[in-house]
N, CA and C atoms as an extended XYZ file, in Angstrom:
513
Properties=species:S:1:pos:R:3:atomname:S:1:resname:S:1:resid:I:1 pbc="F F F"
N       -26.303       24.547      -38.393 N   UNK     1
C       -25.978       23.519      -37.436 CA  UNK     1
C       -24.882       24.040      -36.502 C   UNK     1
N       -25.172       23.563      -35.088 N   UNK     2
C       -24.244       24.419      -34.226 CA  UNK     2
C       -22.443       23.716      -34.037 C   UNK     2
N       -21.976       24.292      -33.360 N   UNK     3
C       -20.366       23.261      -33.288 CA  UNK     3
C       -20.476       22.808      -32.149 C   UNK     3
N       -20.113       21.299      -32.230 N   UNK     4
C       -20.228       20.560      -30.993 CA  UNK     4
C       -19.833       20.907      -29.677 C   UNK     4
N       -20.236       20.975      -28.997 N   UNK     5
C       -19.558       21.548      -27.465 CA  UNK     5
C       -18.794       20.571      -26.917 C   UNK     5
N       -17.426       22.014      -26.496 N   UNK     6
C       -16.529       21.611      -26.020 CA  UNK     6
C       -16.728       19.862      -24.980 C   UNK     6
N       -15.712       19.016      -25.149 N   UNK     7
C       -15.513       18.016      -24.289 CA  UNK     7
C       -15.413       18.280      -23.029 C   UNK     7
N       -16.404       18.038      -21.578 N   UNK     8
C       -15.626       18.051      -20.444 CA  UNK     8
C       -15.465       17.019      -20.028 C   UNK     8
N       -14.666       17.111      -18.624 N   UNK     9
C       -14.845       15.926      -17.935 CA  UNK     9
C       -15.624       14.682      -17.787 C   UNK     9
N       -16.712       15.675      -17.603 N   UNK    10
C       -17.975       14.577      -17.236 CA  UNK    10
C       -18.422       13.651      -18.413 C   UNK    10
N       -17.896       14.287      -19.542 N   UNK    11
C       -18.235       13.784      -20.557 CA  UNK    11
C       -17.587       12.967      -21.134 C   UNK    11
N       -16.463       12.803      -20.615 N   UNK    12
C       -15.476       11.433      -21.346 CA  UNK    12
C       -15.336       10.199      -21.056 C   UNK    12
N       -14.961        9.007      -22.036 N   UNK    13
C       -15.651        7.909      -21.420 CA  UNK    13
C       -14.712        7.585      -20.784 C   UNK    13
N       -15.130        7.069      -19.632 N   UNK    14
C       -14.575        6.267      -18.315 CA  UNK    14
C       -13.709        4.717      -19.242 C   UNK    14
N       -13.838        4.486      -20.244 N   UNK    15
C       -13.382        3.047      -20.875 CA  UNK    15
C       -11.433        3.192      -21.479 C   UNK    15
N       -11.144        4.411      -21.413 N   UNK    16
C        -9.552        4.916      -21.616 CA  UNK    16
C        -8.849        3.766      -20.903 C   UNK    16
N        -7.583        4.390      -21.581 N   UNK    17
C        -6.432        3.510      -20.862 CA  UNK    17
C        -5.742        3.974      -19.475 C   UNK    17
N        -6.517        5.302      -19.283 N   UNK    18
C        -6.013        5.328      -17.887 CA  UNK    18
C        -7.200        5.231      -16.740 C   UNK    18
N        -8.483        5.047      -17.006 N   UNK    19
C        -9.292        4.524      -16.486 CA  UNK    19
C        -8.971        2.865      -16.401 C   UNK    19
N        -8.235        2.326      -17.157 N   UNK    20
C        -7.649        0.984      -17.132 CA  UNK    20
C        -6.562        0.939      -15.964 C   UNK    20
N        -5.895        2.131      -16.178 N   UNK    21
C        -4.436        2.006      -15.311 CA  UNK    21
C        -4.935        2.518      -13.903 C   UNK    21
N        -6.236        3.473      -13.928 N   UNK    22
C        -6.709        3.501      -12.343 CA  UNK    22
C        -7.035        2.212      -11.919 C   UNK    22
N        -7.329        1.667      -12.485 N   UNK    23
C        -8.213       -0.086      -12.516 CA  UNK    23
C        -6.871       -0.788      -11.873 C   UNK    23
N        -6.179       -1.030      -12.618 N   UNK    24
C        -4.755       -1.692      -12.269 CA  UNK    24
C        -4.401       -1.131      -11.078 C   UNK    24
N        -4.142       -0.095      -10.691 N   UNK    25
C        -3.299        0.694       -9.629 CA  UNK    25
C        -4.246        0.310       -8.530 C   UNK    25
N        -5.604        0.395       -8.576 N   UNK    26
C        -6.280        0.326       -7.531 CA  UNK    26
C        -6.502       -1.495       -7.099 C   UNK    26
N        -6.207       -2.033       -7.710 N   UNK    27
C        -6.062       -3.721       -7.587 CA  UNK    27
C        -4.554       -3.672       -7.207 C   UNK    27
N        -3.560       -3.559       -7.460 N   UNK    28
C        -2.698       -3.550       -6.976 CA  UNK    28
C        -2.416       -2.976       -5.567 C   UNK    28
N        -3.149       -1.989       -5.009 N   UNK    29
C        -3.353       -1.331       -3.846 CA  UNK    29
C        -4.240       -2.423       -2.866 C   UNK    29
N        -5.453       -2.844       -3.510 N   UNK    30
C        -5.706       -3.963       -2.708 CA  UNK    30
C        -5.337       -5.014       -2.608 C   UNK    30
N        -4.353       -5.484       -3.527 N   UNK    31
C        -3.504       -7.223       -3.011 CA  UNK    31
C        -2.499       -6.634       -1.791 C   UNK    31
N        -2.331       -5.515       -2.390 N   UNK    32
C        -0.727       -5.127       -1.570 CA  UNK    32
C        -1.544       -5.122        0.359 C   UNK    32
N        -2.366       -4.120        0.394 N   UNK    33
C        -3.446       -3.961        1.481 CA  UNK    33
C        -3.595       -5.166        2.050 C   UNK    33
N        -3.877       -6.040        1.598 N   UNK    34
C        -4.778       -7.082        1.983 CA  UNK    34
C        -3.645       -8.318        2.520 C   UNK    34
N        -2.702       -8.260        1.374 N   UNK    35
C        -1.124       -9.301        1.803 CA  UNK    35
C        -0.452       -8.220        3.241 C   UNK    35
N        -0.380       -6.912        3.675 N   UNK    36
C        -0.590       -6.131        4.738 CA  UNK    36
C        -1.294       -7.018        6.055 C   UNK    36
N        -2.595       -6.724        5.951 N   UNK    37
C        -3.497       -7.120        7.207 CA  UNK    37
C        -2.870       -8.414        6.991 C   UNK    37
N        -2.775       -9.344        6.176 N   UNK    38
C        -2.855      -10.777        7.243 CA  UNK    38
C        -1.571      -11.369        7.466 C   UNK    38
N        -1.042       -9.951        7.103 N   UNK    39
C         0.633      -10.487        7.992 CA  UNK    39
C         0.661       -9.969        9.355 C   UNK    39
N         0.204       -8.952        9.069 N   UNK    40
C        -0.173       -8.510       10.540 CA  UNK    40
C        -0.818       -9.093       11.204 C   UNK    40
N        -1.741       -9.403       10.734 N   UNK    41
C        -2.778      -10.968       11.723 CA  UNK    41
C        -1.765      -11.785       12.029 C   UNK    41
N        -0.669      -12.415       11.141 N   UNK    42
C         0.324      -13.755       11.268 CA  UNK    42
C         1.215      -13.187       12.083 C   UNK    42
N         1.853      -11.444       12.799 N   UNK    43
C         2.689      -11.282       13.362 CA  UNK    43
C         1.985      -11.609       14.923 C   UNK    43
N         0.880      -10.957       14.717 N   UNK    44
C         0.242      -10.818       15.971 CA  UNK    44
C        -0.097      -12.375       16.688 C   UNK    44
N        -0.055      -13.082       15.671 N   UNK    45
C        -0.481      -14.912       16.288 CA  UNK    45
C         0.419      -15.527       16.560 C   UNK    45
N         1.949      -14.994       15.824 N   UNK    46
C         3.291      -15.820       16.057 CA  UNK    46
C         3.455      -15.466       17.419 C   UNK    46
N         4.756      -16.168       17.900 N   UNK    47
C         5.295      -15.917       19.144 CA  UNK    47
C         6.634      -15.187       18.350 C   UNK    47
N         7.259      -14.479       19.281 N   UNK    48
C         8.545      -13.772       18.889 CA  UNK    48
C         9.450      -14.598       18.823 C   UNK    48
N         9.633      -16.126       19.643 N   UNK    49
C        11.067      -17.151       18.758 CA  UNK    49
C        10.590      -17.739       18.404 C   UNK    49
N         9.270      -17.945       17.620 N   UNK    50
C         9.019      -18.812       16.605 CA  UNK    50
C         9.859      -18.080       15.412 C   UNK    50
N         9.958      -16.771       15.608 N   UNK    51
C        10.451      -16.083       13.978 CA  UNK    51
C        11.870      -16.090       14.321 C   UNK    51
N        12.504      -16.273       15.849 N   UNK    52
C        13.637      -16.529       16.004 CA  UNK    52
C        14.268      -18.057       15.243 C   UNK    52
N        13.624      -19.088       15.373 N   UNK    53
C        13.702      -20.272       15.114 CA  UNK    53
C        13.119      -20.356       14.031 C   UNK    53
N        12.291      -19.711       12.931 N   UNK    54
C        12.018      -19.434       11.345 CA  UNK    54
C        13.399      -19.167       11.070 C   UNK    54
N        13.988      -18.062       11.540 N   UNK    55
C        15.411      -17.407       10.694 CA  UNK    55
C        16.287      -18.446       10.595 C   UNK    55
N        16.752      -19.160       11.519 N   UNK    56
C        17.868      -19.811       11.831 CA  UNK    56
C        17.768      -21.122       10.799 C   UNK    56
N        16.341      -21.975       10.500 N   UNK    57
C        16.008      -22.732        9.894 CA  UNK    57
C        16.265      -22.160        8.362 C   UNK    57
N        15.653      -21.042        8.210 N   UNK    58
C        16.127      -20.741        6.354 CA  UNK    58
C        17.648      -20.272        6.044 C   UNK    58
N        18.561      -19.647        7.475 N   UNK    59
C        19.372      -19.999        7.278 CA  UNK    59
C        20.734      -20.985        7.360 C   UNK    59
N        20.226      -21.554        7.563 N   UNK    60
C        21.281      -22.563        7.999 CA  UNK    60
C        21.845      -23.142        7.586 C   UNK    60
N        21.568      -23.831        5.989 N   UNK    61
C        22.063      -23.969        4.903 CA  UNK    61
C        23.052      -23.183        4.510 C   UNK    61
N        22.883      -21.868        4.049 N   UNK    62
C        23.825      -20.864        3.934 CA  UNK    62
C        24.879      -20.271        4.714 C   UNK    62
N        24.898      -20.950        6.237 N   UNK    63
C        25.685      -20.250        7.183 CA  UNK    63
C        26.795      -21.743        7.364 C   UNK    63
N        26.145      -22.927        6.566 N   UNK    64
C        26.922      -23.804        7.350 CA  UNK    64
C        28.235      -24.055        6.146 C   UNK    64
N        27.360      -23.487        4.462 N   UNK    65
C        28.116      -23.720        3.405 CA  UNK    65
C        29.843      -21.667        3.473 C   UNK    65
N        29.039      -21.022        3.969 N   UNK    66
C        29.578      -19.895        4.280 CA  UNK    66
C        29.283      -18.695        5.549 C   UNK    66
N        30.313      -19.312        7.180 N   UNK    67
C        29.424      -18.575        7.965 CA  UNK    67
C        29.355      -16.838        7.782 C   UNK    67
N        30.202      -16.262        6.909 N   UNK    68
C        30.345      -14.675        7.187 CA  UNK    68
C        29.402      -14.432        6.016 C   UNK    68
N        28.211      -15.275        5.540 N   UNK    69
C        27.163      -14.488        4.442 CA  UNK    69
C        26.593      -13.406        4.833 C   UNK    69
N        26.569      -12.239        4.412 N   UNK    70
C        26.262      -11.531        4.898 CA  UNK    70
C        24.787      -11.221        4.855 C   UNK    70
N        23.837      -12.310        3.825 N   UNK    71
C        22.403      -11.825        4.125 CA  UNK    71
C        21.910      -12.857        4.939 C   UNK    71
N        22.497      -14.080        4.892 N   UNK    72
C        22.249      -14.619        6.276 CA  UNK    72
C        22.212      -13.768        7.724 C   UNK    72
N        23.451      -13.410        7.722 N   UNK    73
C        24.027      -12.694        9.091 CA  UNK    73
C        22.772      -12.014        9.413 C   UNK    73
N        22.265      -11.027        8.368 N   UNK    74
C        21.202       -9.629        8.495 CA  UNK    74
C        20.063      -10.325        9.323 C   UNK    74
N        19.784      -10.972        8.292 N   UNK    75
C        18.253      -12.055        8.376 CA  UNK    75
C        18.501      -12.717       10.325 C   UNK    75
N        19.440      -13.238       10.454 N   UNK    76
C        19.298      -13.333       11.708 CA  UNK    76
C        19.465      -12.298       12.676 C   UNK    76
N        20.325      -11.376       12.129 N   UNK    77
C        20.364      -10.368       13.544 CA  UNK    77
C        19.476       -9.548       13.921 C   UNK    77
N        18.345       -9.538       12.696 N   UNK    78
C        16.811       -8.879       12.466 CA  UNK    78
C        15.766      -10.112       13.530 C   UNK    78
N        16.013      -10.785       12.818 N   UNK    79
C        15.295      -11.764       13.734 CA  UNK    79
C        15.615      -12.037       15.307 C   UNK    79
N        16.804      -12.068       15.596 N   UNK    80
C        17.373      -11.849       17.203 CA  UNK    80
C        16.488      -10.387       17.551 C   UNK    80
N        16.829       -9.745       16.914 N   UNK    81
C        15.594       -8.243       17.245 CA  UNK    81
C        14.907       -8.044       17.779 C   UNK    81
N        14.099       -8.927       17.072 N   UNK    82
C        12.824       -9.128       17.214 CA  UNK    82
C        12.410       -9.458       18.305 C   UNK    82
N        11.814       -8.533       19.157 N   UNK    83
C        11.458       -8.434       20.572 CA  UNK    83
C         9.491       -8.767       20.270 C   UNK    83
N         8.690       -8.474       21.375 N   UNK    84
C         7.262       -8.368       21.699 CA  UNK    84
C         7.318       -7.095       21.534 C   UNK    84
N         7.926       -6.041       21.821 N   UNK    85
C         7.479       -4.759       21.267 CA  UNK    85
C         7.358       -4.642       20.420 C   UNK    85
N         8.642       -4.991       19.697 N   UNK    86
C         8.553       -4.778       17.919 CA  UNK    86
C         7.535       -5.378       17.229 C   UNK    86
N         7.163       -6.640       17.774 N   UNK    87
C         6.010       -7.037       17.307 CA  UNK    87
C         4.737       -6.830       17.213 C   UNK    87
N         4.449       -6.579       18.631 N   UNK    88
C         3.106       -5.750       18.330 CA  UNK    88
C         3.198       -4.361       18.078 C   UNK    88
N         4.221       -3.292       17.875 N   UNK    89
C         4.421       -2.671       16.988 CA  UNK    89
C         3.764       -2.735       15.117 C   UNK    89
N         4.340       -3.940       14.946 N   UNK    90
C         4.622       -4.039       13.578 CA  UNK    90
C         3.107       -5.433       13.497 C   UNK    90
N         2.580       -5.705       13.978 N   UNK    91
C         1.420       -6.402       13.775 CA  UNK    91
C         0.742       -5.272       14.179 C   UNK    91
N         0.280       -4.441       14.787 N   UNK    92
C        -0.696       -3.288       14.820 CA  UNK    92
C        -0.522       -2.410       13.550 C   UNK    92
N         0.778       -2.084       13.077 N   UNK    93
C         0.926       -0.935       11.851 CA  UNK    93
C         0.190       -1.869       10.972 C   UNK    93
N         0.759       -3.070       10.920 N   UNK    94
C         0.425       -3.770        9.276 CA  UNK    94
C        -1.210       -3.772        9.076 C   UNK    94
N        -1.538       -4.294       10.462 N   UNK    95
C        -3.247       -4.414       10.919 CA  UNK    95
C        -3.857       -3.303       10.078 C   UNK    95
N        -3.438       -1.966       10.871 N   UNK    96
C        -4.134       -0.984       10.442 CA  UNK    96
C        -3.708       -0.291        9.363 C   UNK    96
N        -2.590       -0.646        8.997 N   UNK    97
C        -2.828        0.038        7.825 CA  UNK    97
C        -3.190       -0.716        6.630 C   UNK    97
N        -3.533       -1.557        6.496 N   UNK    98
C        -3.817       -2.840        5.503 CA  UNK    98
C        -5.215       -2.675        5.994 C   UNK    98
N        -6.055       -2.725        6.895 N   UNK    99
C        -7.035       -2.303        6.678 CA  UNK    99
C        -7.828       -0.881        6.368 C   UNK    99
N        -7.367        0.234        6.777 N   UNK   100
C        -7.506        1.524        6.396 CA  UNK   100
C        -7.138        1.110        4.378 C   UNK   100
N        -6.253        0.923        4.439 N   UNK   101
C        -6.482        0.961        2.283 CA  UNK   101
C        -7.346       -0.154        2.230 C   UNK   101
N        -7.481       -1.423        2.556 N   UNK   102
C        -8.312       -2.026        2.289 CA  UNK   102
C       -10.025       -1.246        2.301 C   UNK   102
N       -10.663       -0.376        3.117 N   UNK   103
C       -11.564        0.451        3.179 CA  UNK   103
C       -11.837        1.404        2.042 C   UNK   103
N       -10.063        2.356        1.588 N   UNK   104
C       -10.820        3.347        0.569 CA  UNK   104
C       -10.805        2.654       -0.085 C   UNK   104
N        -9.891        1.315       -0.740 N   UNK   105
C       -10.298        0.783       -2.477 CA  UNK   105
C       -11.441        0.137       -1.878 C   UNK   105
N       -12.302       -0.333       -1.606 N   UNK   106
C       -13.393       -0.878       -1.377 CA  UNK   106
C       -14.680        0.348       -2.112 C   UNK   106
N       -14.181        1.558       -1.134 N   UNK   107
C       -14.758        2.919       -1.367 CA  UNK   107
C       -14.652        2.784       -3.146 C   UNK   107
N       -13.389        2.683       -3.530 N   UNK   108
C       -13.215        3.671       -4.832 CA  UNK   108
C       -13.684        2.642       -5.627 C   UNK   108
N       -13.466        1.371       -5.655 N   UNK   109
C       -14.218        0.151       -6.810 CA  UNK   109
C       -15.708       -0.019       -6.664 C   UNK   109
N       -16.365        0.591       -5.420 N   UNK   110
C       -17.807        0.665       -5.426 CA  UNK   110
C       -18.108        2.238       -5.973 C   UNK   110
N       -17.351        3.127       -6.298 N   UNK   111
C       -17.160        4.012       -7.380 CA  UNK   111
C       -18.350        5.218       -6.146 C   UNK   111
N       -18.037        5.229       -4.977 N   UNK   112
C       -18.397        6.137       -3.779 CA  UNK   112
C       -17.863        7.586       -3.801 C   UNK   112
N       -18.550        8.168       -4.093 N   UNK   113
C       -17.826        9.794       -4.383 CA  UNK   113
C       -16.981       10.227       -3.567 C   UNK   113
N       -17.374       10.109       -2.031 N   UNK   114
C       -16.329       10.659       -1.208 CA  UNK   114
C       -15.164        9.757       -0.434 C   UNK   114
N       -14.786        8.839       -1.449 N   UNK   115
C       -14.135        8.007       -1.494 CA  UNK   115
C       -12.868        7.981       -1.976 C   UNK   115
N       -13.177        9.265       -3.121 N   UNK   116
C       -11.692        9.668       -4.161 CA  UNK   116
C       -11.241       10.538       -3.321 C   UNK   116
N       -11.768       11.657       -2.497 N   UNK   117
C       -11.200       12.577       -1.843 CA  UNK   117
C       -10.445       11.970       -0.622 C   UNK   117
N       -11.090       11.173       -0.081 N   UNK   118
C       -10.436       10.754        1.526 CA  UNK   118
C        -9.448        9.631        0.730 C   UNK   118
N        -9.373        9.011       -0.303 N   UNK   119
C        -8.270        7.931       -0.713 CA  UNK   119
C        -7.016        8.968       -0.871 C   UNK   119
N        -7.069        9.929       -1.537 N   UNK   120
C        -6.301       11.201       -1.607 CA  UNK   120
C        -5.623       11.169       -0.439 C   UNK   120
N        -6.700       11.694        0.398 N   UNK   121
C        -5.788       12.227        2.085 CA  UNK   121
C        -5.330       11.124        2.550 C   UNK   121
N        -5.340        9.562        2.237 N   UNK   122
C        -5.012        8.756        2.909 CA  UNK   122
C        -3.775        8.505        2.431 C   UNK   122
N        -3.425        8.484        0.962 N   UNK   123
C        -2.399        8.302        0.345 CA  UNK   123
C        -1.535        9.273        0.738 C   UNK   123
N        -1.815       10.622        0.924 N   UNK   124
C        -0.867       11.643        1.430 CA  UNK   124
C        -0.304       11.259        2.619 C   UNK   124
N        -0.995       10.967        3.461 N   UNK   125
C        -0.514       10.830        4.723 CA  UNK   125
C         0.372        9.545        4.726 C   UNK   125
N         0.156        8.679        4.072 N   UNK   126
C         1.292        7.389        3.819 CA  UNK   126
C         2.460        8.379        3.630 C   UNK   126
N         2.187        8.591        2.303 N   UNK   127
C         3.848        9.207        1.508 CA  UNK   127
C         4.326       10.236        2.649 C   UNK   127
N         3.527       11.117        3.483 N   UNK   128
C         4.254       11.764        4.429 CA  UNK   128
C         4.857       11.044        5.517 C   UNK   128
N         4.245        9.895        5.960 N   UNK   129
C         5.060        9.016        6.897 CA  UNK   129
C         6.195        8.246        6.523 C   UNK   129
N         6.290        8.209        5.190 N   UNK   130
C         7.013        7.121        4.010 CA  UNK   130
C         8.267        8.040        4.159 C   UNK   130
N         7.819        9.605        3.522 N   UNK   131
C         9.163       10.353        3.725 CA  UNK   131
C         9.773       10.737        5.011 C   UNK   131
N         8.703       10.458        6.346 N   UNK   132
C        10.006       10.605        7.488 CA  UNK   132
C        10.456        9.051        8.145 C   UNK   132
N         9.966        8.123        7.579 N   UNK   133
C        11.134        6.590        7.791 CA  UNK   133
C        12.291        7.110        7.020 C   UNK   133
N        11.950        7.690        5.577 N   UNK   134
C        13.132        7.770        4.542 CA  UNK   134
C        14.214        8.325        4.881 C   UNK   134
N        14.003        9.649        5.741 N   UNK   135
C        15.059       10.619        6.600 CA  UNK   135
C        15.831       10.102        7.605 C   UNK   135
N        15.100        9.449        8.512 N   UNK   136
C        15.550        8.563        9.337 CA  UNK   136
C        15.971        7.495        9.279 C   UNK   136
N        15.801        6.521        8.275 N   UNK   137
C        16.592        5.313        7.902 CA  UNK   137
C        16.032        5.643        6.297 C   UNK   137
N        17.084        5.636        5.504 N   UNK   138
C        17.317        5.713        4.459 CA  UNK   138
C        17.060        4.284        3.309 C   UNK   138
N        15.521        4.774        3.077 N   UNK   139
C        15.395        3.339        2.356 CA  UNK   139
C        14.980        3.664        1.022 C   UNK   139
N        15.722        2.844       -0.495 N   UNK   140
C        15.029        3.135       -1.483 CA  UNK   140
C        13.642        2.705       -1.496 C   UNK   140
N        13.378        1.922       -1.130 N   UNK   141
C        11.788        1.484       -1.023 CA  UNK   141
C        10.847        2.450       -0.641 C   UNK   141
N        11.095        3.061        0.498 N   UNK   142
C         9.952        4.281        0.749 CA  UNK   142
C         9.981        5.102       -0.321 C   UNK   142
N        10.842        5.438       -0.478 N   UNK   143
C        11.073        6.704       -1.951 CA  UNK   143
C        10.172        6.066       -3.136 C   UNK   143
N        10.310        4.829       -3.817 N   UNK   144
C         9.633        3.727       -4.864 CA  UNK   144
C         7.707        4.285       -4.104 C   UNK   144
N         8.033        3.507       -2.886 N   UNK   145
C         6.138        3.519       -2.945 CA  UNK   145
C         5.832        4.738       -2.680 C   UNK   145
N         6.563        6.173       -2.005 N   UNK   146
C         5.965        7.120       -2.392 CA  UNK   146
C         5.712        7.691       -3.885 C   UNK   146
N         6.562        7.233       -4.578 N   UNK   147
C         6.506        7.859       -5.814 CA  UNK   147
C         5.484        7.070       -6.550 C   UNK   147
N         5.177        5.806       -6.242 N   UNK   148
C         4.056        4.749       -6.408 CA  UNK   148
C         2.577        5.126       -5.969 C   UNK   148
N         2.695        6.102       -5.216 N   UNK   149
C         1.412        6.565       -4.097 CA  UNK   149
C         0.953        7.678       -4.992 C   UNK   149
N         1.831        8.442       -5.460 N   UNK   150
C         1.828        9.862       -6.071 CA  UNK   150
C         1.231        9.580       -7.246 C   UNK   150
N         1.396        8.477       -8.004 N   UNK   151
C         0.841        8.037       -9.590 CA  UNK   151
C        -0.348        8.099       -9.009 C   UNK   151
N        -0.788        6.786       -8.098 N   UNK   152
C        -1.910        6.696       -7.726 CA  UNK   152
C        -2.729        7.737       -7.319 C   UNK   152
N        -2.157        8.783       -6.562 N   UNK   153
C        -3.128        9.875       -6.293 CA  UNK   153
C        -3.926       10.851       -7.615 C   UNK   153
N        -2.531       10.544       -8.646 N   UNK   154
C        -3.111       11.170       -9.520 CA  UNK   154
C        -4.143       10.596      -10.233 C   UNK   154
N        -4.077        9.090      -10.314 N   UNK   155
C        -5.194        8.532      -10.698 CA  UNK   155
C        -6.512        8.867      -10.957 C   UNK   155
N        -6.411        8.618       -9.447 N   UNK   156
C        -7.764        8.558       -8.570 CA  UNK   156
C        -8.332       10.310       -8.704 C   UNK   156
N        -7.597       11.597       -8.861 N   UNK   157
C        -7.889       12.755       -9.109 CA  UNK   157
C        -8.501       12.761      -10.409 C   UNK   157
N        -7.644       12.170      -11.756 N   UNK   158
C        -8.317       12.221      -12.739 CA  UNK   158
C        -9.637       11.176      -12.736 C   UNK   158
N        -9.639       10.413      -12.031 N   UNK   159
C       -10.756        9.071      -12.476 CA  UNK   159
C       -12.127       10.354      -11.684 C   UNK   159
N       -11.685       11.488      -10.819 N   UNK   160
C       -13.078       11.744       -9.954 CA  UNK   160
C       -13.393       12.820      -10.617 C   UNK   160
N       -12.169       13.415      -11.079 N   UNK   161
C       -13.079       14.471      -11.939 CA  UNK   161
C       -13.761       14.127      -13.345 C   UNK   161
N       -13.503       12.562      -13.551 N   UNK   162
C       -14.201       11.847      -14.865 CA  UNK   162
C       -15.651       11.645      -14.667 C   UNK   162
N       -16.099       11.649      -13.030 N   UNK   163
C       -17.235       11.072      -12.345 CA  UNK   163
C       -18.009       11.827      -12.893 C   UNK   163
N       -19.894       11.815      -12.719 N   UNK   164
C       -20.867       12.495      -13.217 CA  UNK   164
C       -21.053       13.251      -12.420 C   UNK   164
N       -21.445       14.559      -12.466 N   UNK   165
C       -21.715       15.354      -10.733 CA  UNK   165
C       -22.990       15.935      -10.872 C   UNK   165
N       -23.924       14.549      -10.943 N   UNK   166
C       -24.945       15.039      -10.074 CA  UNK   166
C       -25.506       14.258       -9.415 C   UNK   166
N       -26.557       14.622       -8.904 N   UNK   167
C       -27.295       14.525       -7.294 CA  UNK   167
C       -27.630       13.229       -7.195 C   UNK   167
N       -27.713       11.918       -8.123 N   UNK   168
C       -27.863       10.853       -8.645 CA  UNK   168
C       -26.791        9.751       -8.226 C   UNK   168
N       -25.411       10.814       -8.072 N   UNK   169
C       -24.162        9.567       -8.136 CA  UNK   169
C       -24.422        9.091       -6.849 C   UNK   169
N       -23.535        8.225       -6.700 N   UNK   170
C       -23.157        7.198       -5.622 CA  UNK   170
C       -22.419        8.347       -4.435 C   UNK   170
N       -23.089        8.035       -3.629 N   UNK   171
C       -22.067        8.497       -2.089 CA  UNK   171
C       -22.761       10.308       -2.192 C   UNK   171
């Protein structure tokens, strides 16, 4: 009787716990995506002092009990900011980029072969834009979702080399 052949890839079951945690990561990528686009839809429909006159309303409470709060202060001087450039600025980024991930997880939960590769390049190119906001304004948050992006890439690397490769699969 012969000895079982070696385990590959192709051969392991997709039912693991990190086929679970691609599962998770990639649902989490689409709430996040998806809460994205339709803020961007909601920036693009607001007027720029409606969010002037949003700020002032949530703070006002807080400015009247202490005027030097300082996350009051922020919250409004962000909102005074807030110009029509910035806005459709920031309603076009959210637009598109909430829909661009909304596209590859669509790709990768309909389990589309060339779906893991371009989710890859898409995620790269986030974390590379992520790390030059980070340089330029120094935010722990970009650093968090790049390093959040990076799990995920690895994910999605192990979930494709889990895939079947032949002429049969999807995509």
């Amino acid at each position: 009787m012969a000895a079982p052949a070696p385990e590959s890839p192709q051969s392991r079951p997709r039912g693991g716990w990190l086929h679970r945690l691609f599962e998770l990561s990639i649902l989490a990528k689409a709430i996040f995506a998806l809460a994205e686009f339709l803020t961007g839809l909601g920036l693009w429909l607001v007027e720029a002092r409606w969010v002037v006159a949003a700020a002032h309303w949530l703070t006002r409470q807080e400015i009247t009990e202490d005027p030097s709060d300082r996350v009051a202060l922020w919250i409004l001087h962000q909102a005074q900011a807030f110009d029509i450039g910035t806005q459709g600025f920031w309603a076009a980024y959210l637009i598109g980029h909430g829909a661009i991930k909304l596209a590859v997880v669509a790709g990768l939960l309909a389990g589309v072969r060339w779906a893991y590769p371009l989710s890859i390049a898409v995620l790269m190119g986030f974390i590379a834009w992520q790390i030059d906001r980070y340089v330029h304004t120094p935010s722990v948050m970009m650093l968090a979702l790049s390093v959040f992006d990076l799990v995920v890439i690895w994910l999605i690397w192990h979930e494709y080399r889990s895939l079947p490769h032949s002429d049969t699969a999807r995509g």
